[in-house]
MMTF fields as JSON, N, C-alpha, C and O atoms, coordinates in Angstrom:
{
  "mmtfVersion": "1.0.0",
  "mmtfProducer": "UNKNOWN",
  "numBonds": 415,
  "numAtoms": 416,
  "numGroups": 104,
  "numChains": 1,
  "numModels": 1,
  "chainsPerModel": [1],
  "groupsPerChain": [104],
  "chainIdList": ["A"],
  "bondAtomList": [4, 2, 8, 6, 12, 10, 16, 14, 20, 18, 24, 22, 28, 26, 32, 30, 36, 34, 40, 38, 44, 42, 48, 46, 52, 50, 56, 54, 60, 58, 64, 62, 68, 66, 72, 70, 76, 74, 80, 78, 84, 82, 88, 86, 92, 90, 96, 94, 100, 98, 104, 102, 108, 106, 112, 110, 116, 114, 120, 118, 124, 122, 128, 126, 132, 130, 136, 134, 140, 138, 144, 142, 148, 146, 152, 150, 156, 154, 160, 158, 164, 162, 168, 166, 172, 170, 176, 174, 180, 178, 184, 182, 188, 186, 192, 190, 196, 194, 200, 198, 204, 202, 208, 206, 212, 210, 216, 214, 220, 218, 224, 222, 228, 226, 232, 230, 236, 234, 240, 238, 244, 242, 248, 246, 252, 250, 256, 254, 260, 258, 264, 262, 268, 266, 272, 270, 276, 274, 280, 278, 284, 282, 288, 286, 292, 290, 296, 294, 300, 298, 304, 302, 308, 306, 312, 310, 316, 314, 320, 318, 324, 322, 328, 326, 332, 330, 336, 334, 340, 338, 344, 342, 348, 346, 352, 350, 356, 354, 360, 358, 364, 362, 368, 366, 372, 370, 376, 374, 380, 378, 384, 382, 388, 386, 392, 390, 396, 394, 400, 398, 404, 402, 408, 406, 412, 410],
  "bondOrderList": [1, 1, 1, 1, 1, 1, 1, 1, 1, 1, 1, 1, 1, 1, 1, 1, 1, 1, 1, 1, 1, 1, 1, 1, 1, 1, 1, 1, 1, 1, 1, 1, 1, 1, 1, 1, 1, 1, 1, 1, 1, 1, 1, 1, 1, 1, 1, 1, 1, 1, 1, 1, 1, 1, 1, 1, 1, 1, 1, 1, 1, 1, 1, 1, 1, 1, 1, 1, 1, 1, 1, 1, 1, 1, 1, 1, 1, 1, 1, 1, 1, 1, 1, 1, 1, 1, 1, 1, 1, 1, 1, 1, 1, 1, 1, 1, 1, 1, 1, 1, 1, 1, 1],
  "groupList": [{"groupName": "UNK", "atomNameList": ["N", "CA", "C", "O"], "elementList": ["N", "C", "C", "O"], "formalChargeList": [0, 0, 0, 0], "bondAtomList": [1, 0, 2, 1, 3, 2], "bondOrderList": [1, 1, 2], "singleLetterCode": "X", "chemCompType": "L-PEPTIDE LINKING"}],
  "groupTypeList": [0, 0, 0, 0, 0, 0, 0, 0, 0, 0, 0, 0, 0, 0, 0, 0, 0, 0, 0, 0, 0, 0, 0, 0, 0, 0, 0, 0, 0, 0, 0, 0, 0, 0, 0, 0, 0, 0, 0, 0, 0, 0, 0, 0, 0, 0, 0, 0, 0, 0, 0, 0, 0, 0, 0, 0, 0, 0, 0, 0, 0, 0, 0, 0, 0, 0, 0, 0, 0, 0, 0, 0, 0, 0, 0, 0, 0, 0, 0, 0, 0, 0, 0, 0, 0, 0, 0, 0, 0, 0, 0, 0, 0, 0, 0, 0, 0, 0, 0, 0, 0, 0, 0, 0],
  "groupIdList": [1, 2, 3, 4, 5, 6, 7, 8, 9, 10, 11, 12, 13, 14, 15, 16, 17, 18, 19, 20, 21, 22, 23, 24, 25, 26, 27, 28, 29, 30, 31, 32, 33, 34, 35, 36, 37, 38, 39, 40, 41, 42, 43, 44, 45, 46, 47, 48, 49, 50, 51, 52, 53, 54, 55, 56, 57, 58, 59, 60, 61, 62, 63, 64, 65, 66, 67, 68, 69, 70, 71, 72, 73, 74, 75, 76, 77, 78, 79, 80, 81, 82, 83, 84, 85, 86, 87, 88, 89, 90, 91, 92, 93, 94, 95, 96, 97, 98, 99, 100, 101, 102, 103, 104],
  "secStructList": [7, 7, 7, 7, 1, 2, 2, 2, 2, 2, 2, 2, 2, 2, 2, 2, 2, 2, 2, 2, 6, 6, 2, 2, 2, 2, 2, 2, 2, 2, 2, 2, 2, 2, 2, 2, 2, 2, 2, 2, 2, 2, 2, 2, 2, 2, 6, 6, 1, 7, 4, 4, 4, 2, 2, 2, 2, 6, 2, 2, 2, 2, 2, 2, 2, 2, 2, 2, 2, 2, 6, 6, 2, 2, 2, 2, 2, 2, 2, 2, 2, 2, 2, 2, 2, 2, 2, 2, 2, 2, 2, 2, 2, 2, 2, 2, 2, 2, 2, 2, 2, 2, 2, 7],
  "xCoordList": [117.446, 117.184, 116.609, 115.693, 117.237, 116.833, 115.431, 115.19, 114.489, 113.927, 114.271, 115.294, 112.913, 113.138, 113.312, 113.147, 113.619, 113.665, 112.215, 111.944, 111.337, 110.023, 108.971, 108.353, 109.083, 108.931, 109.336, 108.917, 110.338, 110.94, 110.121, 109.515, 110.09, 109.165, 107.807, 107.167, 107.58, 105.903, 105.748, 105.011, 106.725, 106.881, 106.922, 106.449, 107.552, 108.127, 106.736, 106.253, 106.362, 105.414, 104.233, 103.766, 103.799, 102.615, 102.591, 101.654, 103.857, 104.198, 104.141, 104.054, 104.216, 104.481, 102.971, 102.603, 102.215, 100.709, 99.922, 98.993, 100.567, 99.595, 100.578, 100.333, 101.439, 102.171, 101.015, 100.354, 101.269, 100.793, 99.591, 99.355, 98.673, 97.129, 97.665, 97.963, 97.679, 98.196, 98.336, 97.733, 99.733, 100.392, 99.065, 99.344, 98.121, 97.034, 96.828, 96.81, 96.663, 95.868, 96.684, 96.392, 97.99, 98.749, 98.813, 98.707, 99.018, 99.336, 98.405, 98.592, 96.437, 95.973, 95.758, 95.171, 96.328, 96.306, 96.846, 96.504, 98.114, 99.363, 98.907, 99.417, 98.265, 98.024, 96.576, 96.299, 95.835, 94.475, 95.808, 95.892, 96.465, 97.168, 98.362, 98.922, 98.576, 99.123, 98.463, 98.81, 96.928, 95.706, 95.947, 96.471, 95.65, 94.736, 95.984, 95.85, 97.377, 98.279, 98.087, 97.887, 98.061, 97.96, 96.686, 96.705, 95.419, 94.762, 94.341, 93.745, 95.24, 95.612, 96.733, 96.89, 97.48, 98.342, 98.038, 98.658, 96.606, 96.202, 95.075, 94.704, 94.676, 93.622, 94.816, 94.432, 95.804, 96.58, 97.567, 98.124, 97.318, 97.373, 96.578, 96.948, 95.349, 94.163, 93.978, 93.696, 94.079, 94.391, 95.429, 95.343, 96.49, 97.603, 97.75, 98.637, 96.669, 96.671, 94.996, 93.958, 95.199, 93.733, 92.64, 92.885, 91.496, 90.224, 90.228, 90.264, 90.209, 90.088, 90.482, 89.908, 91.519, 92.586, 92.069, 92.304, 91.457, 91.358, 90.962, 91.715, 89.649, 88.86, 89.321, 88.842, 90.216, 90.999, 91.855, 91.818, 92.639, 94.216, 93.939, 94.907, 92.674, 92.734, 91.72, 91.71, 90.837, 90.9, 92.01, 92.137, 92.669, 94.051, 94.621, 95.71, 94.836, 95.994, 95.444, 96.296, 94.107, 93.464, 93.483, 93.131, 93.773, 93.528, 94.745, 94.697, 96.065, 97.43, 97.547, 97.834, 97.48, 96.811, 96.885, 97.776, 95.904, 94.953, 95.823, 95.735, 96.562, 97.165, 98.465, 99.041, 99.171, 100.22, 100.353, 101.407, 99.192, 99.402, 99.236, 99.714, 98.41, 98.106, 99.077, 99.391, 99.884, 101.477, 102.449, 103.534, 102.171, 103.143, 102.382, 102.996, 101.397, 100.545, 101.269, 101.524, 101.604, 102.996, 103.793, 103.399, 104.523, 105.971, 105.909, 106.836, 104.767, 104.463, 104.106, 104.692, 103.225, 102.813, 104.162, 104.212, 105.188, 106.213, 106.988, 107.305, 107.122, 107.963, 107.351, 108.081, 106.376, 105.532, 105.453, 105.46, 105.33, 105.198, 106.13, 105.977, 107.517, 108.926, 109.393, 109.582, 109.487, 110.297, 108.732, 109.229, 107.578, 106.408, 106.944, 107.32, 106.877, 107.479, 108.095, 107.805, 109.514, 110.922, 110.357, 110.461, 109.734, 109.783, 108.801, 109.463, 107.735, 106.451, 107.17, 106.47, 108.028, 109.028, 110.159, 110.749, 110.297, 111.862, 111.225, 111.566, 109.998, 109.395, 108.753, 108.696, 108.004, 107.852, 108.842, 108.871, 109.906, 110.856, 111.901, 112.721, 111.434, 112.489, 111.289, 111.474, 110.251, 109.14, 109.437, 110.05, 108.781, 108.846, 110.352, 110.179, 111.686, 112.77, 112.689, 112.783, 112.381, 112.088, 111.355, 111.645, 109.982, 109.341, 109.987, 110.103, 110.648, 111.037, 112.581, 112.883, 112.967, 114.424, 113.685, 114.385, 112.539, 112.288, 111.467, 111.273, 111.039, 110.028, 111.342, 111.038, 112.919, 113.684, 114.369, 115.323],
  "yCoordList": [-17.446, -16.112, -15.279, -15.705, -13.944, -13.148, -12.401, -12.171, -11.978, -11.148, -9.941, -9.405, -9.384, -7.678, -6.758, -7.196, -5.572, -4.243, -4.343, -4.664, -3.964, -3.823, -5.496, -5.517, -6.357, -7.239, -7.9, -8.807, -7.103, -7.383, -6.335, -6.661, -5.366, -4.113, -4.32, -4.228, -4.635, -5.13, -6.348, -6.189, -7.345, -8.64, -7.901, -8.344, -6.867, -6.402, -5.446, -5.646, -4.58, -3.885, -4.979, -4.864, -5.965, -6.616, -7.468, -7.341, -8.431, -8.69, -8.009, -8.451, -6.813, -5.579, -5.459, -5.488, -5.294, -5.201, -6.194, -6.045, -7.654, -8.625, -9.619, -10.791, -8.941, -9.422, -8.403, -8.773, -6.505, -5.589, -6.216, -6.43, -6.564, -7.424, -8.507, -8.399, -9.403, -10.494, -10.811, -11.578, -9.648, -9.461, -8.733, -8.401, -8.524, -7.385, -8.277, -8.002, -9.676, -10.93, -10.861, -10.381, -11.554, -11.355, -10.568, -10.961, -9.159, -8.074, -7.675, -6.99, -8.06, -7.609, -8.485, -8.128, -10.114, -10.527, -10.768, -11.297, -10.087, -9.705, -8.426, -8.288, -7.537, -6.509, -6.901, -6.494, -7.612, -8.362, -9.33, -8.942, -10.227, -10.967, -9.594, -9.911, -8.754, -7.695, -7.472, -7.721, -6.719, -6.485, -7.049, -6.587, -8.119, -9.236, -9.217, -9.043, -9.454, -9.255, -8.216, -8.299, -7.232, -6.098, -5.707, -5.131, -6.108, -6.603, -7.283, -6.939, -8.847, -9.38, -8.815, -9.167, -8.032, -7.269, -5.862, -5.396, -5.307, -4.749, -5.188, -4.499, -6.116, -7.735, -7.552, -7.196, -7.734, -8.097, -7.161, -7.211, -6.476, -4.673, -4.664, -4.884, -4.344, -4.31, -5.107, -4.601, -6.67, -6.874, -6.993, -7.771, -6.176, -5.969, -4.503, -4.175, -3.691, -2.625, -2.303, -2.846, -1.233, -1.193, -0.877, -0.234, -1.05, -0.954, 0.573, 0.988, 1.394, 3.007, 3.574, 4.562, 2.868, 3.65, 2.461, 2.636, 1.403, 0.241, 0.604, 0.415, 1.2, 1.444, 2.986, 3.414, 3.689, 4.469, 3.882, 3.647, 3.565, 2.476, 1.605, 1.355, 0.98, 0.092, 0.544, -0.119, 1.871, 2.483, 3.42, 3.557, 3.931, 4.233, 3.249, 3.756, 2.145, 1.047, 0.357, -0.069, 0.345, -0.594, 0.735, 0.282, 2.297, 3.266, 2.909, 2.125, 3.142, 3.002, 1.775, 1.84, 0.774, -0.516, -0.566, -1.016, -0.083, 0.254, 1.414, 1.239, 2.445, 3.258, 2.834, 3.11, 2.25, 1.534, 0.617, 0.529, -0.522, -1.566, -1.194, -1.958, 0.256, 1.142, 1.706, 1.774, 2.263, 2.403, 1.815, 2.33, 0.583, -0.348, -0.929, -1.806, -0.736, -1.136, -0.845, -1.711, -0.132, 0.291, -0.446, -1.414, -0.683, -1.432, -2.541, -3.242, -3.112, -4.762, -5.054, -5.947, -4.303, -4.451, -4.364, -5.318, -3.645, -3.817, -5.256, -6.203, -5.148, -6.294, -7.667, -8.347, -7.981, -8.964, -9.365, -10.488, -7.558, -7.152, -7.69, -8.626, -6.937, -7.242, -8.648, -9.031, -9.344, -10.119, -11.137, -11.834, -11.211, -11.886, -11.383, -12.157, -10.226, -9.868, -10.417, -11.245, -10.107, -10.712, -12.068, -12.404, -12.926, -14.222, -14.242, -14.41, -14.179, -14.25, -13.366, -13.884, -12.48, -11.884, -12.864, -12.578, -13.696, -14.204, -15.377, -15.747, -16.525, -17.353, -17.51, -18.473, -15.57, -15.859, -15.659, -16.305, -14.3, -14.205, -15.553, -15.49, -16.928, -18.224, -18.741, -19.29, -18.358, -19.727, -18.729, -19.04, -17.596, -16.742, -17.004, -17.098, -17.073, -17.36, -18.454, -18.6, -19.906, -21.032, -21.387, -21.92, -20.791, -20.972, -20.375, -21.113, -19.257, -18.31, -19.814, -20.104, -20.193, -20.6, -22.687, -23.578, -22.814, -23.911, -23.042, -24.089, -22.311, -21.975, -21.951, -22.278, -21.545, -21.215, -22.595, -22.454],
  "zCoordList": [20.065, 19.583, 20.732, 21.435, 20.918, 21.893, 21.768, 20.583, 22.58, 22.449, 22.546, 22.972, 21.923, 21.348, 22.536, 23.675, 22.324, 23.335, 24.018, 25.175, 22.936, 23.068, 23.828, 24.892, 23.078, 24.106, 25.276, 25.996, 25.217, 26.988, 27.736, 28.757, 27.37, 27.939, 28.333, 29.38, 27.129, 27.223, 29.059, 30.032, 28.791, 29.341, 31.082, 32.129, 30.852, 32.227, 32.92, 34.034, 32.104, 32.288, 32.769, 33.903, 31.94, 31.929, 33.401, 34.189, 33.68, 34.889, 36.218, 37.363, 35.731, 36.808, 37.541, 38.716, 36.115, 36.71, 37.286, 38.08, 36.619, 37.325, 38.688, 38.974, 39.2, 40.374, 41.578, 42.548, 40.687, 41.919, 42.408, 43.597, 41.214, 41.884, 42.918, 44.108, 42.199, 43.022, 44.414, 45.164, 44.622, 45.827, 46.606, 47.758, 46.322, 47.153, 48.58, 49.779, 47.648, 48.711, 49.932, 51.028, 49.448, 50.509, 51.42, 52.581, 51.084, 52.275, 52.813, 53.818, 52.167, 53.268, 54.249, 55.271, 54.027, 54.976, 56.11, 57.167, 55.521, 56.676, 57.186, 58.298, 56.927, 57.908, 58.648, 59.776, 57.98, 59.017, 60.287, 61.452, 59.898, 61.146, 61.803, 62.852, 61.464, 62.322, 63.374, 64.528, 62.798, 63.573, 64.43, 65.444, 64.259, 65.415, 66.47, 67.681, 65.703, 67.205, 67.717, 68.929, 67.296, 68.321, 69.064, 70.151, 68.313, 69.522, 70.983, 72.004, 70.282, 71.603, 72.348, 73.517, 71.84, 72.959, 73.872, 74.828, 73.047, 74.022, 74.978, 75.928, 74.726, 75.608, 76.873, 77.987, 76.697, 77.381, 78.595, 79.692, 77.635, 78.067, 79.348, 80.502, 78.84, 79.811, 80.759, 81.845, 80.654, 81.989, 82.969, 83.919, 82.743, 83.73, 84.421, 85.208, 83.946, 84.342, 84.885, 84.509, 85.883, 86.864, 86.264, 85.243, 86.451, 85.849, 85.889, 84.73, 86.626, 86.409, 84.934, 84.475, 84.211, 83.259, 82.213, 81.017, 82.583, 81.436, 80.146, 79.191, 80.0, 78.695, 78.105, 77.056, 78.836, 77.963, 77.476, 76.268, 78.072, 77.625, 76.56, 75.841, 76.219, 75.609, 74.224, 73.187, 74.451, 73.255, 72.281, 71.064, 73.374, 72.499, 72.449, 72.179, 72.483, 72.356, 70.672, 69.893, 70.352, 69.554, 68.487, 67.398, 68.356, 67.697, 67.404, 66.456, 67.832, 67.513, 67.084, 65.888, 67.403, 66.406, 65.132, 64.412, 64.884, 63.521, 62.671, 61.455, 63.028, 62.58, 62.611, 61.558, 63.441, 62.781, 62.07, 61.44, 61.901, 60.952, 59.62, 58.782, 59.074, 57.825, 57.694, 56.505, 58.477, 57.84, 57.537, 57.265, 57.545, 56.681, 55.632, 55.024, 55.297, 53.43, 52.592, 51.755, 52.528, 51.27, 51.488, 50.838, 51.865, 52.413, 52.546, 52.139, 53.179, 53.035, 51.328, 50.715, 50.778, 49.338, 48.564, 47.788, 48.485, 47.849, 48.34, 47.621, 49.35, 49.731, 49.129, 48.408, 49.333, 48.231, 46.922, 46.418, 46.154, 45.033, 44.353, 43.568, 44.701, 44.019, 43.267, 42.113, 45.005, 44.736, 43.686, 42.802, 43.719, 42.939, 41.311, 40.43, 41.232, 39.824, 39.388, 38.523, 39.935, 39.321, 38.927, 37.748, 39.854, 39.34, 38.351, 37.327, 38.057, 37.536, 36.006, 35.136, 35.328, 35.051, 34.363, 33.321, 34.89, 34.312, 33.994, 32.871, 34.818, 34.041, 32.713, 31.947, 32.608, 31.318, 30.132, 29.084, 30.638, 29.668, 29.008, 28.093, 30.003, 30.003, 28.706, 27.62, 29.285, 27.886, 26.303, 25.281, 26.641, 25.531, 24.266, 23.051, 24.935, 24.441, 23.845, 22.626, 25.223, 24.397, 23.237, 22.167, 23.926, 22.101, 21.381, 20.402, 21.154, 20.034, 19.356, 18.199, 20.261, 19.703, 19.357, 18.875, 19.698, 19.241, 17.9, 17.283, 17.267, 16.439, 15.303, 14.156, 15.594, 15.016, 14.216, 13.45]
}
């Protein structure tokens, strides 16, 4: 026996909200390990280039850093988000059915 309009809705909606939490963990820890690479790439920065220009270079390098790894929070959070849904999503819509067609 199929489920309803409305409890598929519910099922989809409710999933929706507890994947977006979920997925939070993840992506901020992919933009903390972004960070840190681009830190060590401006570590690295700095020492291949002369001490005169160093501690400018390597405060704009660690500013652009930081501002590029915050522009992908959105985009990493979906990419996480999604595909966590769908599954978290179709596992329960598989039990929900089952019980419904063993209750039957």
């Amino acid at each position: 026996m199929s489920i309803s309009k409305g409890e598929d809705l519910q099922l989809k909606i409710g999933n929706f909200f507890l994947a977006a939490v979920l997925s939070a963990v993840p992506t901020v820890m992919t933009i903390g390990f972004l960070g840190v690479h681009g830190l060590i790439v401006c570590k690295n920065l700095e020492k291949r280039i002369d001490n005169s220009n160093s501690s400018e270079v390597n405060v704009l390098c660690e500013k652009s850093n930081l501002e590029s790894s915050y522009s992908y929070i959105v985009w990493i959070w979906l990419f996480i988000m999604l595909p966590t849904w769908r599954w978290f999503y179709i596992g329960h819509y598989r039990r929900v059915q089952h019980e419904r067609s063993e209750a039957s």
